[in-house]
KOLGULUM-511612 format. One record per residue (C-alpha): x, y, z; residue in three letters. Coordinates in steps of 0.2 Angstrom, whole numbers, padded with zeros to 4 digits, always signed. Example, Ala and Ser with C-alpha at 12.3 -4.5 7.8 and 13.67 -1.06 7.14 Angstrom:
R      xx      yy      zz   code
R   +0062   -0022   +0039    Ala
R   +0068   -0005   +0036    Ser
% end
This chain:
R      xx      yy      zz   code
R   +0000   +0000   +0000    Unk
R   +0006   +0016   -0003    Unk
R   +0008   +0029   +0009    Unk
R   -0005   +0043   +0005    Unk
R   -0010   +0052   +0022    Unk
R   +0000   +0067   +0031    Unk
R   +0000   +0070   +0048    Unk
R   +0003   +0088   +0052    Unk
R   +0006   +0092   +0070    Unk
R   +0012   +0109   +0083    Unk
R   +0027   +0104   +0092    Unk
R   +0040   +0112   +0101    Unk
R   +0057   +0117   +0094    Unk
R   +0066   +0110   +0106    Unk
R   +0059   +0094   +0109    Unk
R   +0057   +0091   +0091    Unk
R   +0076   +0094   +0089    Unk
R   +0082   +0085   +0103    Unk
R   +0070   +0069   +0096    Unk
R   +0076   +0070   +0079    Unk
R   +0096   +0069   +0085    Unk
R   +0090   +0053   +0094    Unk
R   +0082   +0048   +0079    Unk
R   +0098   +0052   +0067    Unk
R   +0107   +0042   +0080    Unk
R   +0096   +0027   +0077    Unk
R   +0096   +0029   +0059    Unk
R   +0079   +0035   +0058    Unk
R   +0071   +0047   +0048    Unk
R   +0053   +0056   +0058    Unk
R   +0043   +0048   +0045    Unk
R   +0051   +0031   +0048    Unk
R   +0050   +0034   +0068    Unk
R   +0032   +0041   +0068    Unk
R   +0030   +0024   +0058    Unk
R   +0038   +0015   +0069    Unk
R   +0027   +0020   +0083    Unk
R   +0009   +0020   +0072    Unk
R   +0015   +0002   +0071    Unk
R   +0017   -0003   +0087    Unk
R   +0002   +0005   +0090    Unk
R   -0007   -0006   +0079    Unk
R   +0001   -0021   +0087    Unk
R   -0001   -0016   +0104    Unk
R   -0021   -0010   +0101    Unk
R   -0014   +0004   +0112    Unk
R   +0000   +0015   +0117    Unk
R   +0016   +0003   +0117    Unk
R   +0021   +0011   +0133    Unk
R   +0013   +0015   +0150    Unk
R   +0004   +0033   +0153    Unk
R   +0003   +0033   +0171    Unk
R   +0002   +0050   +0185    Unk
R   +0015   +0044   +0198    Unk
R   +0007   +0041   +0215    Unk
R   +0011   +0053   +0230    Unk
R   +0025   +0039   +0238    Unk
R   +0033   +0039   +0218    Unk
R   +0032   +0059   +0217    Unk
R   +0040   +0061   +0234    Unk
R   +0052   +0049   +0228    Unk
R   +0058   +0059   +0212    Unk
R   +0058   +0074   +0220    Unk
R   +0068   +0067   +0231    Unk
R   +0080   +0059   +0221    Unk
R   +0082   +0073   +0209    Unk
R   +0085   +0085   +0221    Unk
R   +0100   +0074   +0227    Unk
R   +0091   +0067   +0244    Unk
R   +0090   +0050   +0251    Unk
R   +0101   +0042   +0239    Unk
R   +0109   +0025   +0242    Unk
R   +0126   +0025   +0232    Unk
R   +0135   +0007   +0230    Unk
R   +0154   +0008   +0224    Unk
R   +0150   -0009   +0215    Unk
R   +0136   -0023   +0213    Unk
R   +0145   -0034   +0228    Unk
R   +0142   -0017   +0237    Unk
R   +0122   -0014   +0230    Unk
R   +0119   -0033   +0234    Unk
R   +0126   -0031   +0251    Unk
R   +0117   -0016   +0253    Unk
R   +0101   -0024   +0249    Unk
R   +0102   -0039   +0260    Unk
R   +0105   -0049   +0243    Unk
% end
């Protein structure tokens, strides 16, 4: 089948730029990534990845972590296993 629609859509600069270098990286063109995703789409019968609004324990949580509080930091796995009473 040939491709005969267009999709036409308002995005901003940035983000579109910063998506298409991932996308050049990949070796990708938008068309072929907006295909990509249409696709999985189709396969899925939905989004191929979870929408979700974080809960009040996970938004704590990234606030947290963002802002540099109540991080655990492990030198190597030994020391992460050790850590987590593996």
């Amino acid at each position: 089948m040939g491709k005969t629609s267009t999709i036409r859509a308002r995005i901003a600069p940035d983000l579109k730029d910063k998506a298409e270098q991932i996308f050049q990286k990949l070796g990708l063109t938008t068309t072929q990534a907006i295909t990509l995703f249409y696709k999985q789409v189709e396969l899925k019968k939905g989004l191929p990845f979870d929408v979700v609004i974080p809960n009040e324990i996970t938004r704590k949580t990234f606030d947290a972590t963002d802002s540099g509080r109540d991080l655990i930091i492990c030198s190597n796995t030994d020391d992460m296993f050790n850590k987590l009473g593996i």
